[in-house]
N, C-alpha and C positions, 0 to 999 in steps of 0.2 A: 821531538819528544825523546826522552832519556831512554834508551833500550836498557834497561839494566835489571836482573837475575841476582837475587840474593836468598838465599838458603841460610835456614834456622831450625837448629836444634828443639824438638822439643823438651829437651829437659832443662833447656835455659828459661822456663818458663813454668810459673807457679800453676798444678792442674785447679788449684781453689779459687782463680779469681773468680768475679760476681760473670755472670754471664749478660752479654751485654743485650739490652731489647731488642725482640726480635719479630715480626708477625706470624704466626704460623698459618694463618690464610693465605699470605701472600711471601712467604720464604725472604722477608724482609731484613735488612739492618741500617742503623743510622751510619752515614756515615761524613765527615765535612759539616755539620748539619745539615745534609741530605738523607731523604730516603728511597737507595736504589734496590731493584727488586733484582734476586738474583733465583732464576727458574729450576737450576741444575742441583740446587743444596741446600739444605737449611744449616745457617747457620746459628750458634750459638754462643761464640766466645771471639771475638775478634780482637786481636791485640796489633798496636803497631806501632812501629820502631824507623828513626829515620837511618837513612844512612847516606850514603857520598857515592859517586862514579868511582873511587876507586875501592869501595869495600864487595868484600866477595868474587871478584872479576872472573875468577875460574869458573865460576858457575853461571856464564851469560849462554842462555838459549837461543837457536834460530827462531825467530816466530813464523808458523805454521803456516805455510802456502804462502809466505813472505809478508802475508795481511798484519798490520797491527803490532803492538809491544807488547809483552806476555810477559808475566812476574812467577815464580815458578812458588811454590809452598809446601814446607813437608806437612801434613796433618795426622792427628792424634786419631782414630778413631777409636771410641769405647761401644759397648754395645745398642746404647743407644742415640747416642748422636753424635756426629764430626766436632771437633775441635778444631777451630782455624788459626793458624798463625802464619801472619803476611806481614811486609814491610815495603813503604811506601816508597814510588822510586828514587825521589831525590828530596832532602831536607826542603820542605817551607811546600812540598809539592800539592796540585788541590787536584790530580787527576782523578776520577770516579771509575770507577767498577762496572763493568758492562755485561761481561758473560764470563761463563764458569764450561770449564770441562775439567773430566777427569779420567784420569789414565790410569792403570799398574804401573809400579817401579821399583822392582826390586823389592819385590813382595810386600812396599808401600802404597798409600792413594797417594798421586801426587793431582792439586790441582792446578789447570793455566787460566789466569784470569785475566782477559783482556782491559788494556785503561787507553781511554783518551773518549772521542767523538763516541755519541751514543748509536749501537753499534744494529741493524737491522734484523730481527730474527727469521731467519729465511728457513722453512722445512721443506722437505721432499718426502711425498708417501709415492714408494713402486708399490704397482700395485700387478702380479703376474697377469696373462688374459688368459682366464679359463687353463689353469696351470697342466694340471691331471689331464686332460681333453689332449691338449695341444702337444703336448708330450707323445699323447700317442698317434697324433694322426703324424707328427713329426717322425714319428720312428714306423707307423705303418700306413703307406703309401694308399691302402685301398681304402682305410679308414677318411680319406680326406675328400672334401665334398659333399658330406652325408650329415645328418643328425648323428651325434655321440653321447652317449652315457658314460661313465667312468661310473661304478657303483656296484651293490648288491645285484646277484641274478636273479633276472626276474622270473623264472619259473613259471614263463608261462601265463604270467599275471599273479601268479601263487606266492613270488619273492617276499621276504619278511624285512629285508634293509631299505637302507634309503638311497637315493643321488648322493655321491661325493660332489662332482662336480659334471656338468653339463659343454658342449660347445657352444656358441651361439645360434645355431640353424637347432640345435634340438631347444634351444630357450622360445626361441619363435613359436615354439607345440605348446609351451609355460610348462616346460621341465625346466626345474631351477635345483641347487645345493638344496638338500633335506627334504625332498620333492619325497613320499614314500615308494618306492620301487613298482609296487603293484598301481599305482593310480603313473607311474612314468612310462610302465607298460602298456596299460587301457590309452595315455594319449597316443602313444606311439600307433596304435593300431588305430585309432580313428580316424587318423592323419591317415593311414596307408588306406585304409577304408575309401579317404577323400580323394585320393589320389596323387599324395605326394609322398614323398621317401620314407621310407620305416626308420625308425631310431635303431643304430646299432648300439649295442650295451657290451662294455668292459668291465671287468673286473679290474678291482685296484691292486696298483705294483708300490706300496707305498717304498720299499728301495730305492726301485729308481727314482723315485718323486724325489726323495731325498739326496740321492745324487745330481741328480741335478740341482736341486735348490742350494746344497752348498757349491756349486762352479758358477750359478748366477750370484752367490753371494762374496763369492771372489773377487766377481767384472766388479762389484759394488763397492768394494772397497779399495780398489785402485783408484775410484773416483771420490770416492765420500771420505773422510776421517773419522768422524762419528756418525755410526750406526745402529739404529736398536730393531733386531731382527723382528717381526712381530708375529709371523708365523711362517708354514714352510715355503707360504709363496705371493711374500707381503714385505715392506722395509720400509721405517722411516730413515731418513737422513738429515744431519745439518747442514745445509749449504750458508747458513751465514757468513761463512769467509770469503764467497764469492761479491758481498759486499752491494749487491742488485738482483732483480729480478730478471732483468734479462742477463746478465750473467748465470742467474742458478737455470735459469730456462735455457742456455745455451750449451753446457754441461751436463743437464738432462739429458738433451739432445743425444749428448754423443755417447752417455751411457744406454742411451736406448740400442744406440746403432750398436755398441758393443757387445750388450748381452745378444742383438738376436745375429750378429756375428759368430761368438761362442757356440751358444746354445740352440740359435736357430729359432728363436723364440720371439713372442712379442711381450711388451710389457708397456701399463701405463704408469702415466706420472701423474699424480697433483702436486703443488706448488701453494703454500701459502705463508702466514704469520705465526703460523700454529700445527701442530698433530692434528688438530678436530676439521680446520678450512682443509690441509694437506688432503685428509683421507677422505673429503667430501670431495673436493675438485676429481683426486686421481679416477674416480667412477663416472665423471661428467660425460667424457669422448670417450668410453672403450671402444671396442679394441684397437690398441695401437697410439692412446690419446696423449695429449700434454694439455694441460690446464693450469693456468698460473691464474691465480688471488692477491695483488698488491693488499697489502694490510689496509689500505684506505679506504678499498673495494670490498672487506669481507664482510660487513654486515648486509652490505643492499645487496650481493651475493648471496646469504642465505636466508634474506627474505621472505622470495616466491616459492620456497623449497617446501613439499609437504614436511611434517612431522615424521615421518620415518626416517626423514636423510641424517635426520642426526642420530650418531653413532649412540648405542646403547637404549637407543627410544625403544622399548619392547611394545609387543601387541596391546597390551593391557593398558598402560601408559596412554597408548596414542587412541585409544580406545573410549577412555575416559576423559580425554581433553578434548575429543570430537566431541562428544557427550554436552560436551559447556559449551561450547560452538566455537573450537580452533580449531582448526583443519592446515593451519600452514604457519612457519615460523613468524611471520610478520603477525600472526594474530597473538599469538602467544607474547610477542615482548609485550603488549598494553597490559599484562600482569606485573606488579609488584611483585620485589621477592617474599612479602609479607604474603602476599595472596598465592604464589607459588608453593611457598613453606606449608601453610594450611593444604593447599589441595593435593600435594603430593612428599611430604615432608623435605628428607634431606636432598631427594632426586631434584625435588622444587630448585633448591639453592642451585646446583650443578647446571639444570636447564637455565635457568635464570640466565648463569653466565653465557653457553651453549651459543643460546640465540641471541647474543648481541655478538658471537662469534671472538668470543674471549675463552682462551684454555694456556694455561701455564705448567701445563703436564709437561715435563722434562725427559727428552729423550733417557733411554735407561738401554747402553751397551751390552751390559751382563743382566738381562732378564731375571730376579728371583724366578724359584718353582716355588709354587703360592699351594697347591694340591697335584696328587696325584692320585687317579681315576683308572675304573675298566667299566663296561659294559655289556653285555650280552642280550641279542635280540633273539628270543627262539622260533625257533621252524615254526610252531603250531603254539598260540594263545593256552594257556593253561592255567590251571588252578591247583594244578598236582605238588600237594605240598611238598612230598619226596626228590621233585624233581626243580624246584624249586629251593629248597635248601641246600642242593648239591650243586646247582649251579652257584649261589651266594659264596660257601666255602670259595669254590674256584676265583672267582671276583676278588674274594680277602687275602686268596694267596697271590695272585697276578700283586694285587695294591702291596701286600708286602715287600714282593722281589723287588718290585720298581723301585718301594721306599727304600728299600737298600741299596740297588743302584744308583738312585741319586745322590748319596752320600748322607743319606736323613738317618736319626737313629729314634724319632719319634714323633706321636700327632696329639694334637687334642680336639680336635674335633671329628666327627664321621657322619658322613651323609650317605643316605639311602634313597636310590629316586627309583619311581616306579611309572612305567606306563601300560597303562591300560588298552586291552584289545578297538576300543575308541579311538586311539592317541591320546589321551587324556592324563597329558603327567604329573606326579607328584612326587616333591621331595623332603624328606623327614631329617631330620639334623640334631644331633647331640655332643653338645661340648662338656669333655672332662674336666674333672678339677684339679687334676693330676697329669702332665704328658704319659703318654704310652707308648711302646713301640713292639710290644707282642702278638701273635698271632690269635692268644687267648683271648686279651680284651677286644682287638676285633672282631672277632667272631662273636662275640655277646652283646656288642653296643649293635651290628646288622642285624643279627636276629635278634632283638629287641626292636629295633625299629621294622625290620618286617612283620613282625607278627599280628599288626591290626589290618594290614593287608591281606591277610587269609579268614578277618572274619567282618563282621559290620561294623567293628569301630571304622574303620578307612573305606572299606570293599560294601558298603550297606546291599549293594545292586549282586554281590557277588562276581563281579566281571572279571575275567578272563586277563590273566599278565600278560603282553605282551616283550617289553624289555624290564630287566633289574639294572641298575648301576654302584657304585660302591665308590665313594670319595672320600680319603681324608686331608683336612685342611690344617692349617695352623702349626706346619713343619716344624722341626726341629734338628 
């Protein structure tokens, strides 16, 4: 195959041509009269120019981990969608399009798109074990052995937070993440009742959490090229350039060895065709696990799996499709997506795909911030409106510094969630017609939405707030 790199001007190039078909289901374009799917980009203008081995020669690239030939592309982007402009490698050439990534370059997107054989999408979800726990029986020696808490103090049973994160010996008690603090206390004591070890409870060092999660995300990208963080103590990866599964499984391997090298840590992996197989496998074998999904294997793999294993299935959800008698993925595929759409609208579509173990969601390196949020749980349930509006200020001015931190200069939407001395939450939501970015219009679009909370429009029971929270979405 031709290895050949050629770079194009976008101003040699009309922005008005017709934009060429494209799917927006499936991030599709024609191409040869083929239709190949490209995961990483939607495309919408594809132009293409032949050229010879010897045009452009300055501009030939190594290809990445020596895998494959890469064609390099400068692109246009305007606000709303990429502009592509590529040139084929060699006059009369019929090679296809396989995968897409994309980098910074000099303050460009530049994309590499791999051509020839079709090419295997290999993902990796790390997934940390019990990150916040582990952390600290790694750094306090007495703490190891024992049931751990990382979270809210519990006061005694009195605590008003919840579990951040749990060890495994204190998950054995069913103290899990968001476990509420005072019901993590009563098992703890039961268990000690019983005769087995009391849960030791920490408080969170979210710093160091954070120190460490960016030195395991160092080890990770000495190993991986593309990576989309997913939270402080989570990562997907592409290992498609390893080109097999036992390749990416043997590379796992020695990433695993590496972080708990560094960090002293353990972490798992799943391995699959997709972000959705990846992040189910990496939970298969905790602690310590590797789980690989050939893509051939991933539907009768998430077969037998109840319906909570797929990511995003909330209570309510799995709630309702027990209700119609599914209890496990295999039952749910003998749905149409026609009969998925009626019983749970757009989520329908989504599961539809889900459970036949299809996901075309594209790793994303640079995460958008989508909202930015606070909350506050108080010491003692109340209905004190005084105290109560002065904590909401506080929330609006936290969400503002942040929104100016993150480099936002405004929102149009603002949500207000509430929970109830129950746990019983609720969230109220109002979108502008206008962006904003003042501390005035925030403070009037929350208290606007808190004020049926203080009387029977929301609150009929009169019950007792536990937490406020304050979100606005739709950045700017």
């Amino acid at each position: 195959m031709i290895q050949l790199i050629s770079r194009f001007l976008v101003s040699r190039f009309s922005p008005q041509r017709k934009p060429y078909p494209n799917s927006e289901i499936n991030n599709c374009w024609e191409y040869g009269g083929k239709i190949e799917i490209v995961p990483h980009v939607e495309v919408h203008d594809l132009i293409e120019e032949e050229c010879t081995e010897q045009h452009h020669k300055s501009d030939y690239v190594k290809p990445a981990n020596g895998h494959g030939s890469y064609l390099s592309l400068v692109v246009w982007q305007t606000q709303s969608f990429y502009r592509l402009f590529f040139a084929r490698a060699a006059a009369g050439s019929r090679e296809i399009v396989r995968q897409v990534h994309q980098k910074n370059l000099r303050g460009n997107s530049e994309l590499l798109i791999q051509l020839g054989e079709k090419m295997v999408r290999i993902i990796a979800h790390l997934d940390m074990d019990a990150f916040f726990a582990a952390i600290e029986e790694r750094d306090t020696p007495a703490l190891r052995g024992i049931p751990l808490v990382v979270g809210a103090d519990p006061l005694g049973g009195r605590g008003r937070g919840v579990v951040s994160t749990s060890n495994y010996l204190a998950r054995a008690y069913g103290i899990h993440s968001a476990t509420p603090i005072s019901v993590a206390w009563r098992l703890s004591e039961a268990a000690r009742l019983a005769g087995r070890p009391a849960v030791a409870f920490v408080s969170v060092d979210m710093p160091k959490y954070a120190r460490v999660s960016d030195e395991i995300m160092g080890v990770v990208r000495r190993f991986i090229p593309v990576v989309e963080q997913a939270s402080i103590d989570e990562t997907y990866g592409d290992l498609s350039f390893t080109e097999s599964y036992q390749a990416a499984a043997l590379l796992s391997r020695e990433l695993k060895a590496a972080i708990h090298t560094a960090a002293r840590l353990t972490a798992s992996v799943g391995i699959g065709p997709n972000k959705l197989i990846a992040k189910i496998a990496s939970g298969m074998s905790k602690p310590d696990g590797l789980t690989v999904v050939c893509e051939e294997d991933a539907e009768s793999f998430l077969a037998p799996l109840p319906l909570r294993a797929i990511p995003g299935m909330g209570p309510k959800t799995e709630a309702l499709l027990v209700s119609h008698g599914f209890t496990c993925v295999q039952d749910v595929k003998s749905l149409t997506v026609l009969q998925l759409d009626g019983l749970l609208g757009k989520r329908g579509v989504d599961l539809y795909e889900k459970v036949r173990a299809r996901d075309i969601t594209p790793l994303e390196e640079h995460a958008e911030v989508k909202s930015i949020s606070e909350q506050h749980t108080f010491d003692v349930d109340t209905l004190d409106s005084q105290l109560l509006l002065r904590e909401l200020e506080l929330l609006g001015e936290g969400v503002m510094d942040r929104l100016q931190q993150e480099g936002f200069r405004s929102f149009r939407t603002v949500v207000l969630t509430v929970r109830f001395a129950d746990f019983k939450t609720t969230s109220r939501t109002h979108t502008l017609v206008e962006p904003a970015g003042d501390m005035v219009t925030l403070r009037r679009e929350i208290l606007r939405l808190l004020m049926p909370f203080l009387d029977r429009r929301e609150n009929p029971h009169r019950q007792r707030i536990r937490l406020l929270g304050v979100r606005v979405e739709k950045l700017m």
